[in-house]
PAKOLNU-502551 format. One record per residue: residue in one letter; x, z, y of N, C-alpha, C in turn. Coordinates in Angstrom, 1 decimal. Atoms other than C-alpha are relative to their C-alpha. Layout:
<sites>
<site residu="a" n_px="X" n_pz="Z" n_py="Y" ca_px="X" ca_pz="Z" ca_py="Y" c_px="X" c_pz="Z" c_py="Y"/>
...
</sites>
This chain:
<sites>
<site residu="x" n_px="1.5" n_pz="0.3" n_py="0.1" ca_px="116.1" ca_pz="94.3" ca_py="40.3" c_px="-0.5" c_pz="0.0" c_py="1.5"/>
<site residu="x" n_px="0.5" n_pz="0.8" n_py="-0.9" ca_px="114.4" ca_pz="92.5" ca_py="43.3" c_px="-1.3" c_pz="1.1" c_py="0.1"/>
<site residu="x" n_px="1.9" n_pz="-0.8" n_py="-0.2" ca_px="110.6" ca_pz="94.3" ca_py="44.7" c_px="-0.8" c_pz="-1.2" c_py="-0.7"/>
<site residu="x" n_px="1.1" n_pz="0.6" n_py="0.5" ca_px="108.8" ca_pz="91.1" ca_py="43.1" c_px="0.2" c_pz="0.2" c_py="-1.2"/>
<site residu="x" n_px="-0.3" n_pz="-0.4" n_py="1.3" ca_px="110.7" ca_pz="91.8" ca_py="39.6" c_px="-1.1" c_pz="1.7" c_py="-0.4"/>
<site residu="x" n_px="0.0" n_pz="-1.5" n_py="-0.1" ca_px="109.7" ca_pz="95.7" ca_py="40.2" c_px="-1.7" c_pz="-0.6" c_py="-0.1"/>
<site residu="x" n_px="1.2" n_pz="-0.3" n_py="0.2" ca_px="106.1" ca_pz="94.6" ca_py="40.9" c_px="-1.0" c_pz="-0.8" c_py="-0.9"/>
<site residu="x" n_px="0.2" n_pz="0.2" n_py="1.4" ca_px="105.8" ca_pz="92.6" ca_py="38.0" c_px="-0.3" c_pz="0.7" c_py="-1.0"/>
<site residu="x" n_px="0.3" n_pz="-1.4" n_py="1.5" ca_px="106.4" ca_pz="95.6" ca_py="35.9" c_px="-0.9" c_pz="0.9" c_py="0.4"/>
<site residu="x" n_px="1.0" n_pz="-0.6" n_py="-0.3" ca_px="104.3" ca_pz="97.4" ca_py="37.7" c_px="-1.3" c_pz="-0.7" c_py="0.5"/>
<site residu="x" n_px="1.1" n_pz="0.6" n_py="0.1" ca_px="101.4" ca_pz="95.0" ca_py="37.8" c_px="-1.4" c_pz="0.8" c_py="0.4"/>
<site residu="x" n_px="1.2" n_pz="-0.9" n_py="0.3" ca_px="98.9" ca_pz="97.4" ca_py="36.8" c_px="-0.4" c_pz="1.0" c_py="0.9"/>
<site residu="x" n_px="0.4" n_pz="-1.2" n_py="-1.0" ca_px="99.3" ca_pz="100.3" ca_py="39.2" c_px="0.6" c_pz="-0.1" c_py="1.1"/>
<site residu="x" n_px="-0.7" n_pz="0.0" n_py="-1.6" ca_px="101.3" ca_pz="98.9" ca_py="42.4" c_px="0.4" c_pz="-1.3" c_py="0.2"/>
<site residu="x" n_px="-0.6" n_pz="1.3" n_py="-0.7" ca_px="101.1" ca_pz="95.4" ca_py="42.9" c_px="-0.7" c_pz="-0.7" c_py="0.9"/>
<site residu="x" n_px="0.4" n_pz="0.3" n_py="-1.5" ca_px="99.4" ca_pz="95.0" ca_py="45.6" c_px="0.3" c_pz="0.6" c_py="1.1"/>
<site residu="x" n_px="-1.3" n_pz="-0.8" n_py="-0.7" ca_px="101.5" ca_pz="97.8" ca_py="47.1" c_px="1.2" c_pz="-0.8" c_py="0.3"/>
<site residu="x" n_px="-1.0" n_pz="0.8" n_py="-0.1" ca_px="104.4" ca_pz="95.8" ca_py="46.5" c_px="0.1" c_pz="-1.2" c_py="0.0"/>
<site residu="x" n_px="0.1" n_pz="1.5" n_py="-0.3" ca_px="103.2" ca_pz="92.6" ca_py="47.2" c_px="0.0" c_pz="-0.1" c_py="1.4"/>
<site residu="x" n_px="0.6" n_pz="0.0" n_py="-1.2" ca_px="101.9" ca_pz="93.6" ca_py="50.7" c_px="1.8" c_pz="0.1" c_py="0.3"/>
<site residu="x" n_px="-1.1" n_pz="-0.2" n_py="-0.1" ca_px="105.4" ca_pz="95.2" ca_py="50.7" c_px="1.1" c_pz="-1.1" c_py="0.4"/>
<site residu="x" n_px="-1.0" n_pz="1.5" n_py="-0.4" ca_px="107.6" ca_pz="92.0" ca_py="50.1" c_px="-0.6" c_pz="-0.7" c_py="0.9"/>
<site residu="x" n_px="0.6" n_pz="0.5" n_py="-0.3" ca_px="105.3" ca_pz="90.6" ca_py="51.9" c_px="0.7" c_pz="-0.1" c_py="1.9"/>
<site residu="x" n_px="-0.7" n_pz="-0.2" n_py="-1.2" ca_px="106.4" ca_pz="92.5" ca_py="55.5" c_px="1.6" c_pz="-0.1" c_py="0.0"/>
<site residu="x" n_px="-2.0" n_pz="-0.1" n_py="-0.1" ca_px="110.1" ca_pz="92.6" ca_py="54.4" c_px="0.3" c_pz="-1.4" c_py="0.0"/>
<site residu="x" n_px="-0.1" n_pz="2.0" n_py="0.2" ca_px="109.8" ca_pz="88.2" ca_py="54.1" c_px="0.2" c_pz="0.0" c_py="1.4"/>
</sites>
């Protein structure tokens, strides 16, 4: 499972955590 898979599932409560996230790690 990938960080954009992960912040799919977590949509609701951390995806914009985990968007910013993959975002710096790109």
């Amino acid at each position: 499972m990938n960080v954009f898979d992960f912040a799919m599932e977590m949509e609701d409560s951390g995806y914009e955590y985990y968007s910013d996230l993959a975002r710096t790690s790109s």
